[in-house]
C-alpha positions as CSV (number, residue, x, y, z in Angstrom):
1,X,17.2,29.2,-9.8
2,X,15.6,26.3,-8.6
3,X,16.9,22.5,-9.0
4,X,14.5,20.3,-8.8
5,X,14.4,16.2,-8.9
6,X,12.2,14.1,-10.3
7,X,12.4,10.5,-9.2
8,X,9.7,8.1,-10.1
9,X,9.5,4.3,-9.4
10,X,6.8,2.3,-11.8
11,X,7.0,-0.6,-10.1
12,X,8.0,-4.4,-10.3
13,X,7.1,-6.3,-13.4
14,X,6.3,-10.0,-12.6
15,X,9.7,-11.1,-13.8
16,X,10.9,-8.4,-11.8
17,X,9.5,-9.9,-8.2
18,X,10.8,-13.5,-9.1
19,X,14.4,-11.9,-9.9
20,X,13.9,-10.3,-5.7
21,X,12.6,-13.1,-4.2
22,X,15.3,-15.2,-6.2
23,X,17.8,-12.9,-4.8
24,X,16.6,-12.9,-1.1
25,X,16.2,-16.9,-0.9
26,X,18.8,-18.1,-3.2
27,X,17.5,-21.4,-4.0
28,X,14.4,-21.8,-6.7
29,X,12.5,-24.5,-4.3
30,X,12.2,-22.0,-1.9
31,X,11.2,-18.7,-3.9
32,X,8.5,-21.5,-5.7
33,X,6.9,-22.0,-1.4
34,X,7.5,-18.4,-1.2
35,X,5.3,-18.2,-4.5
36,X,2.8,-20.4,-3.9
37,X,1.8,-19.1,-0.2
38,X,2.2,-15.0,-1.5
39,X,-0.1,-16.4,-5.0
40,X,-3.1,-18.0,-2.9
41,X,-3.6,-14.6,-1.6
42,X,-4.6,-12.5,-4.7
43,X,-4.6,-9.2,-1.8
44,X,-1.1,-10.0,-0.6
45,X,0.4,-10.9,-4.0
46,X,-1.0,-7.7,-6.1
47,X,1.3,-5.6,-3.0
48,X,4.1,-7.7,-4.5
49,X,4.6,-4.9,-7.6
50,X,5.7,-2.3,-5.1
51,X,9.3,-2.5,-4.5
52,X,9.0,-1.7,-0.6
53,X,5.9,-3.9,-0.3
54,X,7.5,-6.8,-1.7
55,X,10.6,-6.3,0.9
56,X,7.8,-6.2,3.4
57,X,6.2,-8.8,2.4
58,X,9.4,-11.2,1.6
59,X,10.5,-10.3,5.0
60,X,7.1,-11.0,6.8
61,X,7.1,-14.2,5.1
62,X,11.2,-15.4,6.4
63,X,10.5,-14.5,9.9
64,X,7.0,-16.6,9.6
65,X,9.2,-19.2,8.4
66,X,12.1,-19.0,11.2
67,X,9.8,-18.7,13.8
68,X,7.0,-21.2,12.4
69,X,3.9,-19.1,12.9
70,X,1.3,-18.5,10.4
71,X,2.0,-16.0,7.1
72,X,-0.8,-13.6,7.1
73,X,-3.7,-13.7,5.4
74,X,-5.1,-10.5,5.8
75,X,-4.2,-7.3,5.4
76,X,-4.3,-6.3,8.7
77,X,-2.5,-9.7,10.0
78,X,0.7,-8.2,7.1
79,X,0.8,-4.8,9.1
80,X,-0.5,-6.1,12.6
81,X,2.6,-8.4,12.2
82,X,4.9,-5.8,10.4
83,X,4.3,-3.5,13.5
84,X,5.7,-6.6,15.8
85,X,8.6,-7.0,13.6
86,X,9.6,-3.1,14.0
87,X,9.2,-3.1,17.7
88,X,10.9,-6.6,18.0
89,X,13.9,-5.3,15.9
90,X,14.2,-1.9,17.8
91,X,14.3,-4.0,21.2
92,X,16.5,-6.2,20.2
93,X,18.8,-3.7,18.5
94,X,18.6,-1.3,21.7
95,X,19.7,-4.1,24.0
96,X,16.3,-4.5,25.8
97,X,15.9,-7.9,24.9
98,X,17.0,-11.2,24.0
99,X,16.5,-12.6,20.2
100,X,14.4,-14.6,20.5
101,X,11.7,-12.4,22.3
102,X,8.2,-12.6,20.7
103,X,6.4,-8.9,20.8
104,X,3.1,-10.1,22.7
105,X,-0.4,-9.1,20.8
106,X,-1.5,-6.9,23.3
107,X,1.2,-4.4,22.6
108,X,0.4,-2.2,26.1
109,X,1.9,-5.1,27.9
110,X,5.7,-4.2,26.5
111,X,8.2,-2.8,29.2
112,X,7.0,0.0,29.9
113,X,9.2,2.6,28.9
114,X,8.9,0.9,24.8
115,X,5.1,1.4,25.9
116,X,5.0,5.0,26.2
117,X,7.2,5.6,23.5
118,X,4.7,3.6,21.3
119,X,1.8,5.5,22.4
120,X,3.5,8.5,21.7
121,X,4.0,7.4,18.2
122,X,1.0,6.0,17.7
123,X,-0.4,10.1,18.5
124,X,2.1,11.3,16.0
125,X,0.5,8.9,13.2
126,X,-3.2,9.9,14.6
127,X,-2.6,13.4,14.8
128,X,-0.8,13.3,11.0
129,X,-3.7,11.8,9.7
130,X,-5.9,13.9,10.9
131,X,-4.1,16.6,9.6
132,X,-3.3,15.2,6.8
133,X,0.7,15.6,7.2
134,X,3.1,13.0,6.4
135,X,6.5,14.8,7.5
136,X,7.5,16.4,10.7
137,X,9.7,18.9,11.9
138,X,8.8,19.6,15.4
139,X,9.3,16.3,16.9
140,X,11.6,17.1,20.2
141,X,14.9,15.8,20.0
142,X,14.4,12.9,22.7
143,X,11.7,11.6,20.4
144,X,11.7,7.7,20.2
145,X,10.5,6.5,16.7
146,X,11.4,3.0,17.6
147,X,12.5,2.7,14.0
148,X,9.1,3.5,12.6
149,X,10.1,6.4,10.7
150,X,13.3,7.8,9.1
151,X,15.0,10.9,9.0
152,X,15.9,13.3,6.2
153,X,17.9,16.3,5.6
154,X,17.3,18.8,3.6
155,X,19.3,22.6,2.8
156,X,17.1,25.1,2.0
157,X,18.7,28.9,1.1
158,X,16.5,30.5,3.0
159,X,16.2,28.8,5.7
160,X,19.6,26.8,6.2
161,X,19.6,23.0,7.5
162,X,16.2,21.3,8.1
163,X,15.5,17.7,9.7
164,X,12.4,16.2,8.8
165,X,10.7,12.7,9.9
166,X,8.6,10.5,8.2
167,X,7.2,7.0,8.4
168,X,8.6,4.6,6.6
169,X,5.7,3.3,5.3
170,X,1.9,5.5,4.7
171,X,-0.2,2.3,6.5
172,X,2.1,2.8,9.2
């Protein structure tokens, strides 16, 4: 017999994104800023009915806020500057720098070790998307994701325990 899940997520409602952003800021004069920069973008706001996009996209706009740079305003700019976060965190997280270190945009110029690592990950997303493959098995065991992607388990009967890696997010 096989046992099968069926999980499906429909999406926010717009009551449903005020209720997050309420949650994550707490006070209403600050979700109605939040509102107002994510609503002059009609491209950025319509993300906002995907659960994970609007996490993204709520936590995009804090650390614009903390750090007074500019919210994107372009597609691009939301994942250019998502990328950044994920490195920044995974440095920070790993010891290999101080908080308040700013990912520079030329992305080659990180230590070099966090360099390489990238690279390789960048060939992992190239090579998947040209194959059209969004999990891995075969990564090697010293593989550095630098928190891009996340790891799953699954038990299969036939073929016992299986690790598999994805990216967290499919424009990653």
């Amino acid at each position: 017999p096989q046992i099968t899940n069926h999980v499906e997520i429909l999406g926010f409602t717009e009551g449903d994104i005020r209720e997050y952003a309420f949650s994550i800021f707490q006070h209403s004069e600050r979700v109605e800023k939040f509102y107002e920069c994510v609503a002059s973008n009609p491209l950025i706001y319509s993300m906002m009915y995907v659960p994970l996009n609007s996490a993204i996209v709520i936590e995009l706009y804090k650390q614009s806020q903390g750090l007074e740079t500019p919210f994107p305003q372009t597609m691009t700019q939301l994942y250019d500057q998502l990328t950044r976060t994920l490195v920044r965190r995974y440095l920070i997280e790993n010891g290999l720098v101080a908080d308040e270190f700013q990912v520079p945009k030329d992305l080659r110029s990180l230590p070099r070790e966090v360099s390489h690592q990238f690279v390789q990950l960048c060939d992992v997303a190239f090579n998947g998307l040209c194959k059209q493959k969004l999990t891995w098995d075969d990564l090697p065991s010293d593989f550095h994701h630098l928190g891009f992607m996340t790891k799953s388990y699954s038990i299969l009967v036939e073929k016992g325990p299986e690790i598999h890696f994805s990216f967290l997010h499919l424009t990653i």
